[in-house]
N, C-alpha and C positions, 0 to 999 in steps of 0.2 A: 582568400582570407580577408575579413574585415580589417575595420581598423583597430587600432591598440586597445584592449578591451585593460585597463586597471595595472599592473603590475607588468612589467615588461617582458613577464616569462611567457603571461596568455595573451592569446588576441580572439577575437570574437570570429563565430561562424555561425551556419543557419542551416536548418534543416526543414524539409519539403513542406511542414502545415506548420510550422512555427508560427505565432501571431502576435500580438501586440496586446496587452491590457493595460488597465490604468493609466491610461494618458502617456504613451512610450514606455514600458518595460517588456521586452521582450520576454517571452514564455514559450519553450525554456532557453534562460539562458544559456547559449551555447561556446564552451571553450576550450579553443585549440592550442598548439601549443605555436609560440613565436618562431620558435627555429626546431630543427631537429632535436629532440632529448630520450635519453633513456627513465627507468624507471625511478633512479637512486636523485636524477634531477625534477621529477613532478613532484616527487614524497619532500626532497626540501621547498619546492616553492610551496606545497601545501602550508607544511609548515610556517612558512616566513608570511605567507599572505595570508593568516589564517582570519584573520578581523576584514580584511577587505574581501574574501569566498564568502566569509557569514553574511556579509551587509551585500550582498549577489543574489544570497540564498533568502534572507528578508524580503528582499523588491522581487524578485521572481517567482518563488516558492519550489524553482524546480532547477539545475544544474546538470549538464552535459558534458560530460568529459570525454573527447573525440582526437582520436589519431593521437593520444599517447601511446607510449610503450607502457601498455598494461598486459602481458600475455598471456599470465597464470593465473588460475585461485589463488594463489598463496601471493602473489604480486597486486591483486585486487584486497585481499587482506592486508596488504603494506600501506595499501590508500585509505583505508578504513581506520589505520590505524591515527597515520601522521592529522585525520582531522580531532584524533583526543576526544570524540563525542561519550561518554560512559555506555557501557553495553546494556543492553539489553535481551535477557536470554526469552527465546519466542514458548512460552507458555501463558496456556490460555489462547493460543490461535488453532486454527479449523485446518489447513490446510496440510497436507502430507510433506513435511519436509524431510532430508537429512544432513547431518555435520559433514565439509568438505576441510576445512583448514581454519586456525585461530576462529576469528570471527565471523566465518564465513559458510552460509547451507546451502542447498538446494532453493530457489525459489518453488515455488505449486508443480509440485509434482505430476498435477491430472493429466489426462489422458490428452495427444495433441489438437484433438479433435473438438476440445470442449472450450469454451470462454471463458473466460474469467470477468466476473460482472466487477464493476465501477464500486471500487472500496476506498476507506482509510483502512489502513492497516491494526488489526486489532480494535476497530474500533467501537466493540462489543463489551469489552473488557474494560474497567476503569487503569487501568498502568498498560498506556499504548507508546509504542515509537516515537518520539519527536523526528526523528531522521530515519527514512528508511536508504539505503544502499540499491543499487542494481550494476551487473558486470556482465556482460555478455564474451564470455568463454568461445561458444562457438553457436556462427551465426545462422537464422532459420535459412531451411534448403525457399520455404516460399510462404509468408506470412509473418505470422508469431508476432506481431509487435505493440508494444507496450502504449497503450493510449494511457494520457495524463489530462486533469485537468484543473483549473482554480476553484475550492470551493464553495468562495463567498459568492463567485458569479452565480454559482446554483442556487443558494440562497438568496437571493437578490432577485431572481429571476420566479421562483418558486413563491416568495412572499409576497408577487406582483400578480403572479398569476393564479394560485391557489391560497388566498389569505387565510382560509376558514380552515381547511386542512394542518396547515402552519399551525395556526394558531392553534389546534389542540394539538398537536406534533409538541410546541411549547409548554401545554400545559400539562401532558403525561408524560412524552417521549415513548420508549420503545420497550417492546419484550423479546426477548429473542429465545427461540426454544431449540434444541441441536439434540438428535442420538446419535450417541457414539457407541462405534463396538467396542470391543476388546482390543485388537489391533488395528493398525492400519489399514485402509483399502484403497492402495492405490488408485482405485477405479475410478472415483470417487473425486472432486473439488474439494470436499468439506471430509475427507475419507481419513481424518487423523483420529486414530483411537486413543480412550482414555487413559490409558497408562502412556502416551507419549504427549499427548495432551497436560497432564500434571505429570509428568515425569514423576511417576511412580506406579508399581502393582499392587499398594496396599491401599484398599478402599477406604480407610478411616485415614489416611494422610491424603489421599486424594479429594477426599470431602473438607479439607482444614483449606487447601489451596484453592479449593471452588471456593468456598467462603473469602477467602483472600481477597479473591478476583470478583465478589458480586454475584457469583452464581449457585443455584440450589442443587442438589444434585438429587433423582429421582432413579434408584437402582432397580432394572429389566434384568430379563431370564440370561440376556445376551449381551449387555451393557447397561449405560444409562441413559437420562435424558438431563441434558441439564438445561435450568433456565436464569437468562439473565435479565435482571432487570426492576424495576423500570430504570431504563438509563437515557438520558436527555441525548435528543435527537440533534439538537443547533448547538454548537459551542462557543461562544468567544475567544476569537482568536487575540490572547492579550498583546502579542508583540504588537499585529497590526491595526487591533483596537477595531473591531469589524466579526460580525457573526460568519459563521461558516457550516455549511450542511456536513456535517460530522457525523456521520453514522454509517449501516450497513444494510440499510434500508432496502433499497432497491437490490441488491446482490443476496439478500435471504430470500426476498420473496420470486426474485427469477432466477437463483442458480444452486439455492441449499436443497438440489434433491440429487439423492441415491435411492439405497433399496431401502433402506431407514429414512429417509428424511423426504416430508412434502412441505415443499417452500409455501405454500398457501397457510400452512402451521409453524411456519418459520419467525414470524415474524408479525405483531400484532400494534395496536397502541398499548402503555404504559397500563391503562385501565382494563385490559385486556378485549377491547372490542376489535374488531377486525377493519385493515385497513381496506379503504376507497380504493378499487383497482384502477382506476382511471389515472385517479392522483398519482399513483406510485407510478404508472406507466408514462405518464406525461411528466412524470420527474427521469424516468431513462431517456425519453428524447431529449431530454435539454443536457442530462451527462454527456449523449451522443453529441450533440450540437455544439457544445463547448469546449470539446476535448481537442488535442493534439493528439498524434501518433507517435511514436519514435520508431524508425525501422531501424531493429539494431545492427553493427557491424560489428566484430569481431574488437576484442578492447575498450569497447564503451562501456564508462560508468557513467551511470545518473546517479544524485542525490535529490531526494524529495523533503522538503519538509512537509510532515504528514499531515499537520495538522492545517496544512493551507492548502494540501492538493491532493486527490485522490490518484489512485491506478486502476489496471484493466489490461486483460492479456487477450490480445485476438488467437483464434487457432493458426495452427501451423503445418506444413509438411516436416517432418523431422529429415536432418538432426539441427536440434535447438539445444543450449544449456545456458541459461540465464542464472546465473548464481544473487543471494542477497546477503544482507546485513543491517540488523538493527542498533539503533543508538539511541540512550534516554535525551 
């Protein structure tokens, strides 16, 4: 163990491609616990350290909680709970979840064999996660691990190297087009149907929530299509005062396909013309390039702040269960 990382309950650790940004801050920060505790003693240092975890998760954007006693869902929802962030219930996202305990689902359900490309969470949708959650329940037999990364670096990097791309990126942003069936398709990355999608099976409340969320909704023999957009592609991040590549960009266009969906019609500019494959592709190597891993262990939580760092799920051999949790 490091040395005393803030409050005398945590001290600092590291993990295998941990790295350093902004002039010394470690990404992610990683924290163990001081001495031996159960669960009843993490859930009050949360509590009591709550101002000194936030200004961890400000300079970082990313937090590792390792070799606590976390060993249930329902004890990873006690963590969720003691940081008080307000919930946020996952409507309007693509992905096949289901309800496991209080605040707590399935993370992607897809198939273990498939990736999950470099997102913010929701970030399609104008009401997105500020905090997303991760628990790792039980850990992968060989893979599965959760790559993170910062997302001003990409923007910073992307504005040096593609300025003209950028630069209309800024000036329309993004359209994002999705069909969904009726149900679920597990099979599927993006395999969440519209009645769970808007959490309902009446098509005229499901078109009030589309509208809600910014999206149009275009009713098929077998679903529908909906489109969102135009919705700006770079965000400002206000705490940190610094842009940040904020969007879904590269994960429409390399992973929003099923039997319904081709990512090549996933995802355009704002004006509806079609994006540079080069750019978009030379924007995945620098997510690659910039990313961290996390190989999980059993009892690990991470907290992301979403709006500062993306995720990404490698494949895996099963059995993997990665549980999540959203907060406004």
């Amino acid at each position: 163990m490091g040395a005393l990382a803030g409050p005398e309950f945590f001290t600092e650790g590291v993990v295998p491609e941990q790295r350093v940004i902004d002039h010394g801050i470690p990404f992610p920060q990683v924290l163990q616990p001081h001495i031996q505790s159960d669960l009843a003693s993490l859930v009050d240092a949360i509590v009591k350290n709550k101002t000194w975890l936030d200004s961890q998760l400000e300079q970082s954007g990313a937090i590792l909680f390792r070799g606590f006693d976390v060993s249930t869902a329902a004890d990873f929802d006690a963590v969720v709970k003691a940081f008080d962030y307000p919930e946020l219930p996952y409507v309007g996202g693509a992905a096949p979840r289901s309800s496991v305990v209080g605040r707590v689902f399935t993370s992607n359900e897809s198939p273990p064999d498939q990736k999950i490309p470099f997102h913010h969470e929701m970030a399609q949708v104008p009401e997105y996660p500020r905090k997303v959650f991760f628990y790792c329940e039980i850990e992968p037999a060989e893979g599965g691990e959760t790559p993170i990364l910062p997302s001003h670096l990409v923007y910073q990097r992307m504005e040096k190297e593609w300025p003209e791309f950028v630069q209309k990126l800024l000036e329309h942003g993004l359209l994002y087009t999705r069909i969904l069936g009726e149900g679920d398709d597990p099979s599927s990355p993006i395999g969440r149907g519209w009645q769970s999608t808007f959490l309902t099976k009446d098509r005229t409340e499901a078109e009030k929530r589309a509208a809600s969320l910014g999206m149009r909704l275009e009713w098929l023999e077998d679903g529908v299509k909906t489109v969102s957009g135009p919705i700006p592609a770079v965000k400002t991040d206000e705490l940190r005062q610094r842009r940040v590549w904020f969007n879904s960009m590269v994960a429409a266009y390399t992973g929003w396909e099923d039997a319904r969906n081709d990512p090549l019609k996933a995802v355009k500019f704002g004006d509806g013309t079609p994006l540079p494959k080069e750019a978009v592709m030379a924007c995945l190597d620098i997510l690659t390039e910039e990313s961290v891993s996390i190989p999980w262990r059993h009892g690990d939580v991470l907290v992301l702040d979403n709006i500062a760092v993306q995720h990404a799920r490698k494949s895996f051999a099963p059995p993997r269960r990665v549980l999540a949790s959203l907060a406004k």
